[in-house]
C-alpha positions, 0 to 999 in steps of 0.5 A: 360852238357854245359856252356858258349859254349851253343849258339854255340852248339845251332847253330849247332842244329839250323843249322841241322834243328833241331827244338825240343830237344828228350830228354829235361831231358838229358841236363844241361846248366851252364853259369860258364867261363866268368861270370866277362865279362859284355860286351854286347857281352857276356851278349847277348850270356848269354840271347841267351843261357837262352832264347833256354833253356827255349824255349826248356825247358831243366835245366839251371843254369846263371851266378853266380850259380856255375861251371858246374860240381859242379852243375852236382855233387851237383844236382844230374845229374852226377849219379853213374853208369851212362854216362855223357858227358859234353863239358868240359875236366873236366868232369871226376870229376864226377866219412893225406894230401888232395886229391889234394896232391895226384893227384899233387903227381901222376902226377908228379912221374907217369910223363912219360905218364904211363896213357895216354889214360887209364880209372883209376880205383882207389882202395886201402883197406877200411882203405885207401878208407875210409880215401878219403872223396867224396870232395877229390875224385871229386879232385882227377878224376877231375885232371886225365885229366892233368894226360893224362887219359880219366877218373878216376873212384872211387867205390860204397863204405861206403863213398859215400853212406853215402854222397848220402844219406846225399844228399837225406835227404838234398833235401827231407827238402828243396824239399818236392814233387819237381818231378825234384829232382834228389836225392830221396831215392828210386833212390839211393837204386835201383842204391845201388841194380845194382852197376857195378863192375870189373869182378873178375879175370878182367884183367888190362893194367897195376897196379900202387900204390901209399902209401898214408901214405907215402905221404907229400904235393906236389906242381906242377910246375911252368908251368907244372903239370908233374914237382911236388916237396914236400912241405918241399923242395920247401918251403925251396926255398924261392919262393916269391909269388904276387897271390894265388888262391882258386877257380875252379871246383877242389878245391873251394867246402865249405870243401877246404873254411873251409880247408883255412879258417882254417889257418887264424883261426889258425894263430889268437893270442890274438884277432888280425885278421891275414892279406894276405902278402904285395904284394899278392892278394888272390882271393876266389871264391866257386864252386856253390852259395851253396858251399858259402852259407855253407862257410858262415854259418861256417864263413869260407868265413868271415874269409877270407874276414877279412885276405883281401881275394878277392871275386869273383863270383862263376866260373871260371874265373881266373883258365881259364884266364878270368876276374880280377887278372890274372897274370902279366909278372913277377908275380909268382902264386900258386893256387888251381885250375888244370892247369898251363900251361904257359899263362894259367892263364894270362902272359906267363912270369909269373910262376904258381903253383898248391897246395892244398886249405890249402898251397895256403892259408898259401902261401898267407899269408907268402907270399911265397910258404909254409905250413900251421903251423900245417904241419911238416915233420916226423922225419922218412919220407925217401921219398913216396913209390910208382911204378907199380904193387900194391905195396904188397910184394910177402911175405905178399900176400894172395890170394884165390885158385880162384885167384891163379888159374886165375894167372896162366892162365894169365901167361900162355896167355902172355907166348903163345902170346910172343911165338906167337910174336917171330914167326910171329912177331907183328900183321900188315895188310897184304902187299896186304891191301887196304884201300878204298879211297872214291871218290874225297877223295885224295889218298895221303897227301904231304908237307913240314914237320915243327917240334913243338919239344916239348912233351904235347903241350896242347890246350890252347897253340895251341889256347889261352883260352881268345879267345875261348869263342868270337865267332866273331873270323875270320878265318885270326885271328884264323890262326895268334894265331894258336900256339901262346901260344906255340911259338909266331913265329909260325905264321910266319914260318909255311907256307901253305900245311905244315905238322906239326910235333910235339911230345908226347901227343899232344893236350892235356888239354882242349877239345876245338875244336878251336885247330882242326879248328885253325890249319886248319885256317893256312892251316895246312892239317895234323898233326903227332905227337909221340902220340895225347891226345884222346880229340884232336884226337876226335875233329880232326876227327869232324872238319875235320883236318886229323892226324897220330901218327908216332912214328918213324919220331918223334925220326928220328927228334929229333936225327937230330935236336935236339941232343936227347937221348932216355930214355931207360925207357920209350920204355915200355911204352903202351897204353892199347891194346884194344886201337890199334884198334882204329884210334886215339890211335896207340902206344906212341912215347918214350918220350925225353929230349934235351940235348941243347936249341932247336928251338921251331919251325923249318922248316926241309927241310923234305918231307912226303907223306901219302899214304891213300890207302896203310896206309903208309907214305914215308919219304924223310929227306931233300934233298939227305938224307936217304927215308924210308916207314912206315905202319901207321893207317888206314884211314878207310872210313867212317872216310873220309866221315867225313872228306870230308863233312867238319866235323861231324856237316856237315856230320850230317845235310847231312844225316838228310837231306838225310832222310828227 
C-alpha cells in the first residue's frame, strides 16, 4: 500500500524502465495525508496518482475514502496470515479500559527500549483476549511502532473470527458476485484451516506481562510517548487544554466515535445539549467514509457536532501536522492519535498529549485533561501490576510434563553457552578478518565528530513531516531543515564531512526516507549512533547514507560532555540474538539521563575514522586526549555495492539494465 508518497514511487517505477506493474492485485493506493491541502500542486499530484493507477489498473482510494490502513483492514487487503508491506510506519495495525490505555500504559512502564526492534507477540488467557475487541487490537499493534518494535501481532482466535465472518456476510449483502471482494466465506475457512502459530516449546528473547485488570487509564506526554502518567494524577494537575483531537488511523473507527460520543450523551441532563469548553477546539475525523457513515447511522457523529465538534475530512491531517487546527505556540493538545513528538502536530512550543477516544472527549468538554464521569478509581487500586516474565507465581503455575521437560533443556543450553562464554569470551570475528571493499568503494570513513545528546531522536525532528509530502524541496533546502525539529542551530553548527553522533534509538518514528537523504543533503557522510530504530537503519542503506552503531563512544561522550550517569538498569537490556547477524541491529547503547542541561548539539573536537576493511573505528578524543580502537559491524559487500550506486533505486535500474 501507498498513500500520498504514490507519485513518487511511481517515478521510481517509471524511471527504472518499468513500464507494467506484475502483479496489479498486490497494490492498494490511498490518498489520506494531505487531503485538506487544494493547492493545485497537490491536487495535480492527487491526478497523477489516480491516472498511473488507473493506467495500470491496480485498487485506488482518493482523497476522503479514508486512511490507508483502515481501507487495508476494513477492505479485506491486510489479511491474517498474510505479509503486508506498506510505505507507512503504521502499517503494523494490521496485525475494562481501551486498547488504547494499554498501549500508552506499555510504552510508558516498559519505557527503556525493552522491545527495541523485537516482533510482539501478544497473548493472555481467553478471559483476558476475549475482553480485547478487534478495534482495541488494531490500536494496540498500531502504536507498537512508538513503543520501538518492528511489529505487534494479535491470534487467530474467537474474536477475530467472529469479526471476519461479520465481515463477510456484510460484504456478501452489499457485494453479491463482486469477483474483487476480499471477504467471502470460502477465503476465511481456508485461512481458518492453515492458521500460524508458535512452535510449542518456541523460545522467546524475552516475556513481559502486563495485569489489565490492573490497569487505569493512562495519558502519554507531553511530548513523548515514553512519559505515560495515570488518568487520576494527572487529571489532578489542573491541565488546561485549547485543542483535543479524535482522528488518525489509531483511534477514529465508528466504536472510538460512539466511545466519545458517548460522554456528551451521557453529560446531557433535562434536554439540554452539552457544549466543548470556551476556548477549546475539538476536531473529529473517522478513519474511512464507512466508519462515519456508521457514526452517523448511530447518531454519534451528530452528537458531536451538537457539543460543536469540528469536522474534518477522513485522513490524516492533524495527526501528521497537515491541514486546519494545528497547534499554536503555547497551545496545550490532547489527542487520540499516535505520536506527540515535539512540533509533530504543529508549534514546537506548544505540548501534546495522547489518551483514549473517551478522555480526549471529556478533556474537551472540561476543558482540561480529565476523565469521562463515569470513571473513578477503585478505592482498592494500589498501582498496575506489571514487569518481565509473564506475571505467574512459581506457586500457582501449572505445566504439563512436556513443558517441564522442554524447561530444563532450555536451562540447560543457556547454563552450557555461559560456560562457553566464560571460556572463550563473547563471539568476535576473527583478528585476521577482512572485509572485502569493492573497488573505489573507500577503505575508510574519517571526520570530525559533532554529538546530537539525546535518546529517540525520531524522524519528524530529523526532517519536518510538513515538508515530507512537497516533492520540489531542493537539496540546499533540505540541508537547512535537516534536524531542525530537533535543534534549530543545527544547520548552523554542523559542517561538511562531519560524523554525526547521536544516542539511543535513533531515527525512530515514521519510515520517511527524507531522514536518510536529509542528512546527506548536509553533507553528513556517516552517522553513530548507541542503536538505530530498524525503519532508519533500512532506509540508509537504500539511499546510501552509511551508519555504525557504537555503543561504546556514545557513553565516552556523554561521560565527558554531559556529566551522565549510567543506569545500571539498563545494561541488561537486548535486542533478540538473531538480530546480531544483521547489519542494522547490533546491541543497544544503555540508555542515560543528563544530570544538567546540556547542549543539543555540539562540536566535540573528536575525530573517528572507520576502518572498512578491518570492521573497526579508532577514536582520537580531542587533541592530546586518550585513542582507542573498537571492532564494529561489518560493511559487507554487497551492501557497498548499494551504497556506491547512489542507493538501492539506482543499484536496482543498473542491474535491469544489465539484463536487458
Amino acid at each position: 500500500m501507498t498513500h500520498d508518497n504514490s507519485w513518487p514511487v511511481a517515478k521510481k517505477f517509471i524511471a527504472l524502465g518499468a513500464s507494467d506493474i506484475y502483479n496489479k492485485e498486490q497494490i492498494v493506493m490511498t490518498l489520506d495525508h494531505d487531503v485538506q491541502n487544494k493547492s493545485e500542486a497537490n491536487l495535480k499530484k492527487y491526478r497523477q496518482i489516480e491516472e498511473f493507477a488507473k493506467q495500470q489498473g491496480v485498487a485506488f482510494y482518493p482523497a476522503g475514502r479514508g486512511i490507508g490502513h483502515q481501507i487495508m483492514v476494513e477492505q479485506g487487503y491486510a489479511w491474517p496470515t498474510r505479509l503486508a508491506v506498506a510505505s507507512d510506519s503504521h502499517s503494523n495495525m494490521y496485525g475494562g479500559v481501551t486498547g488504547k490505555d494499554v498501549i500508552v500504559a506499555l510504552c510508558g512502564l516498559f519505557s527503556n527500549d525493552e522491545v527495541l526492534n523485537h516482533a510482539i507477540e501478544f497473548t493472555g488467557s481467553d478471559e483476558t483476549m476475549s475482553s480485547l475487541k478487534v478495534d482495541d487490537r488494531l490500536a494496540i499493534a498500531n502504536m507498537t511502532t512508538e513503543w520501538g518494535a518492528l511489529t505487534g501481532l494479535f491470534p487467530i482466535d474467537r474474536t477475530l473470527q467472529g469479526w471476519l465472518r461479520y465481515k463477510a456476510t456484510e460484504s456478501a449483502l452489499s457485494q453479491q458476485n463482486d469477483p474483487a471482494a476480499q471477504f467471502t466465506h470460502k477465503r476465511l475457512e481456508e485461512t481458518f484451516a492453515s492458521q500460524l502459530s508458535a512452535d510449542q516449546g518456541a523460545k522467546y528473547a524475552k516475556t513481559l506481562h502486563l495485569n489489565l485488570s490492573s490497569l487505569a487509564p493512562y495519558v502519554s506526554g507531553p511530548d513523548s510517548v515514553k512519559v505515560a502518567t495515570p488518568l487520576d494524577e494527572l487529571s489532578e494537575r489542573n491541565i488546561k487544554i485549547n485543542k483535543a483531537y479524535l482522528v488518525s488511523c489509531t483511534n477514529s473507527r465508528a466504536s472510538d466515535l460512539a466511545a466519545a460520543a458517548k460522554v456528551f450523551k451521557d453529560a446531557a441532563k433535562e434536554g439540554k445539549i452539552p457544549k466543548i469548553a470556551d476556548g477549546v477546539s475539538f476536531y473529529i475525523a473517522a478513519a474511512s467514509k464507512p466508519e462515519q457513515q456508521a457514526a452517523e447511522d448511530a447518531g454519534d457523529w451528530q452528537a458531536m457536532l451538537d457539543a460543536g465538534a469540528k469536522p474534518l475530512p477522513s485522513g490524516c491531517g492533524p495527526c501528521i501536522g497537515l491541514g486546519a487546527g494545528l497547534l499554536e505556540p503555547g497551545e496545550v493538545g490532547i489527542s487520540a492519535s499516535n505520536r506527540n513528538f515535539k512540533n509533530r502536530m504543529g508549534s514546537g512550543e506548544a505540548k501534546a498529549y495522547l489518551a483514549s477516544p473517551e478522555v480526549v472527549a471529556a478533556s474537551a468538554l472540561q476543558g482540561k485533561i480529565s476523565g469521562p464521569g463515569w470513571w473513578q478509581k477503585p478505592k482498592s487500586w494500589s498501582g498496575v501490576i506489571w514487569g518481565e516474565g509473564d506475571g505467574i507465581k512459581e506457586a500457582d503455575r501449572m505445566i504439563t510434563t512436556e513443558e517441564a521437560f522442554e524447561k530444563v533443556i532450555g536451562q540447560l543450553d543457556d547454563m552450557v553457552k555461559t560456560a562457553e562464554q566464560e571460556l572463550t569470551g563473547p563471539e568476535t570475528e576473527p583478528d585476521g578478518f577482512l572485509t572485502e571493499v569493492l573497488a573505489g568503494f573507500p577503505e575508510k570513513v574519517e571526520g570530525e565528530l559533532i554529538f546530537a545528546d539525546a535518546d529517540n531522536i525520531n524522524t519528524d525532528g530529523i526532517y519536518p513531516g510538513k515538508y515530507t509530502y512537497q516533492d520540489d524541496v531542493t537539496q540546499k533546502d533540505m540541508a537547512e531543515i535537516c534536524m531542525s525539529n530537533y535543534d534549530k542551530a543545527f544547520s548552523s553548527i554542523a559542517r561538511d564531512g562531519d560524523i554525526l553522533v547521536a544516542g539511543m534509538n535513533f531515527g525512530c518514528g515514521s519510515s520517511r526516507e527524507q531522514a536518510a537523504t536529509a542528512i546527506l543533503a548536509k553533507k553528513i557522510p556517516l552517522v553513530v549512533a548507541g542503536s538505530f530504530s530498524n525503519i532508519f537503519a533500512r532506509n540508509s542503506i537504500n539511499n546510501a547514507l552509511m551508519t555504525v552503531e557504537i555503543p561504546r563512544l556514545v557513553q565516552r561522550l556523554r561521560e565527558t560532555f554531559s556529566g551522565t550517569e549510567i543506569n545500571e538498569t539498563q545494561r541488561s537490556i537486548t535486542e533478540p540474538s538473531q538480530n546480531r547477524e544483521s547489519l542494522d541491529s547490533p546491541p543497544p547503547a544503555p540508555q542515560t539521563a543528563p544530570k544538567e542541561e546540556r547542549l543539543l548539539t555540539r562540536r566535540t573536537g573528536w575525530k573517528l575514522t572507520w576502518d572498512i576493511r578491518r570492521s573497526s573505528v579508532e577514536v582520537q578524543e580531542g587533541q592530546g586526549g586518550p585513542r582507542w580502537t573498537q571492532k564494529v559491524g561489518e560493511l559487507p559487500p554487497n551492501v557497498q555495492e548499494i551504497i556506491a550506486s547512489g542507493g538501492l533505486e539506482n543499484w536496482v535500474k543498473k542491474e535491469i539494465e544489465a539484463i536487458s
